[in-house]
VEXGU-909168 format. One line per 2 residues: for each residue x, y, z of C-alpha. Coordinates in Angstrom, 3 decimals. Layout:
N
X,Y,Z ~ ...
# end
This chain:
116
74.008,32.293,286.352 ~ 74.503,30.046,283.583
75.554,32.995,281.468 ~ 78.381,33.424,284.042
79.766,29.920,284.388 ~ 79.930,30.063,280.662
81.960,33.245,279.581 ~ 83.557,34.387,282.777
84.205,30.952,284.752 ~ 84.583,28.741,281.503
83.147,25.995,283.500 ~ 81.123,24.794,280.666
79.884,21.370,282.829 ~ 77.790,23.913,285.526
76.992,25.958,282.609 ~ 75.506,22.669,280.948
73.634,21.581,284.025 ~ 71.880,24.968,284.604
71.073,25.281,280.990 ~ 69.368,22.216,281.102
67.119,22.688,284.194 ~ 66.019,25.900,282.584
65.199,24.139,279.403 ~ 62.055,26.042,277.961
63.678,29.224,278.137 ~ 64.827,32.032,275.356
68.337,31.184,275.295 ~ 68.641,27.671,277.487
68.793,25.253,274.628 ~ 71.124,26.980,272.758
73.623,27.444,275.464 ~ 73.054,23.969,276.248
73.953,22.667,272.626 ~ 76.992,25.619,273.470
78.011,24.154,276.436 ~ 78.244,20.604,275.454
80.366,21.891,272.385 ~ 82.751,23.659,274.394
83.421,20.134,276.180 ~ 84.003,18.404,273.641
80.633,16.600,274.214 ~ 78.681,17.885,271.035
76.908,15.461,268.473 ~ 77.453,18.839,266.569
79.747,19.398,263.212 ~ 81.706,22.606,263.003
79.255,23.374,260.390 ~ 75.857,22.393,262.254
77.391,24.127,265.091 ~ 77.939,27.324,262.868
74.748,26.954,261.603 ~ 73.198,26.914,264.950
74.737,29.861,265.872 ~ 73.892,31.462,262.710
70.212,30.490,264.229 ~ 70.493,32.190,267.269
71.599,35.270,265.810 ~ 68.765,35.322,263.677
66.585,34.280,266.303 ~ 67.661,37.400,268.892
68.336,40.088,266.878 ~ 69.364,42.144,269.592
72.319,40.855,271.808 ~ 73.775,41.826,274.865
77.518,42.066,274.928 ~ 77.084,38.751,277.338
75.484,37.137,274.328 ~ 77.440,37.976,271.513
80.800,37.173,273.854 ~ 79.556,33.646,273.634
78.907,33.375,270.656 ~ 82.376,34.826,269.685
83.825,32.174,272.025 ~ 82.238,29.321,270.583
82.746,30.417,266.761 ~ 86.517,30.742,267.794
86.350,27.602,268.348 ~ 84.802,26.273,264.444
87.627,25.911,261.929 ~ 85.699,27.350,258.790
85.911,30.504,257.028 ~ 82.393,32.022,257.425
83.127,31.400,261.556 ~ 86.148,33.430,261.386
83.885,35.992,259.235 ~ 81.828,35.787,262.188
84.416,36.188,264.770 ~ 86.053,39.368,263.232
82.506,40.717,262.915 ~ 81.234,40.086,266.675
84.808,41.015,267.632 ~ 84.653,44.572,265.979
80.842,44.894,267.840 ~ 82.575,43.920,270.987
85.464,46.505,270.098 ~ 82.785,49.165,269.605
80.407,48.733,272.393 ~ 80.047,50.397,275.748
81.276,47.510,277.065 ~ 84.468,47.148,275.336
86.882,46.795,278.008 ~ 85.570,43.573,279.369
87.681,40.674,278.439 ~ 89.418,43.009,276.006
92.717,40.919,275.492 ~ 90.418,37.498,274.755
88.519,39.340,272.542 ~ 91.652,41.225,270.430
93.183,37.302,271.001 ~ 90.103,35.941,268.920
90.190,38.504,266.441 ~ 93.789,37.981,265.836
93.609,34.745,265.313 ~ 90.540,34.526,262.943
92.346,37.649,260.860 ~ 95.057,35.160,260.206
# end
């Protein structure tokens, strides 16, 4: 549910909440950290947010197109290079996968932008 509020809502408050009455869960703290970031809310620099995402990825190896959609949205979102390295590289995963048509035109958006 949390997943949901997050990518397809962009209600990133809800997303917060449930996040953090999972806490103890794979993925719950760092969509919490997410969430707060997305609001503005975030303790977190650009770069100890990029680094935290660079953590996750390491951490989960294997993403669902859910996952790596977030993460794309929240490196979009970092004004450094190695995030828009990041962002044209989960883009072009997006692009490939079986589930490329979902939220195609955000997607191409992000990639455009991080391209230029």
């Amino acid at each position: 549910a949390g997943i949901t509020y997050f990518n397809t809502l962009e209600d990133y408050e809800k997303s917060e909440d449930l996040f953090e009455r999972a806490q103890g869960e794979d993925l719950s703290e760092y969509y919490h950290i997410m969430a707060e970031y997305m609001q503005g809310e975030s303790n977190y620099t650009d770069l100890e947010m990029e680094k935290l995402l660079e953590d996750f990825q390491k951490e989960f190896t294997y993403l669902e197109y859910e996952q790596k959609y977030s993460l794309l949205k929240v490196y979009d979102r970092i004004n450094t290079k190695t995030a828009k390295e990041h962002v044209i590289q989960l883009a072009q995963e997006i692009l490939e996968s079986p589930d490329w048509y979902k939220n195609e035109s955000d997607v191409r958006n992000m990639l455009e932008r991080a391209q230029n």
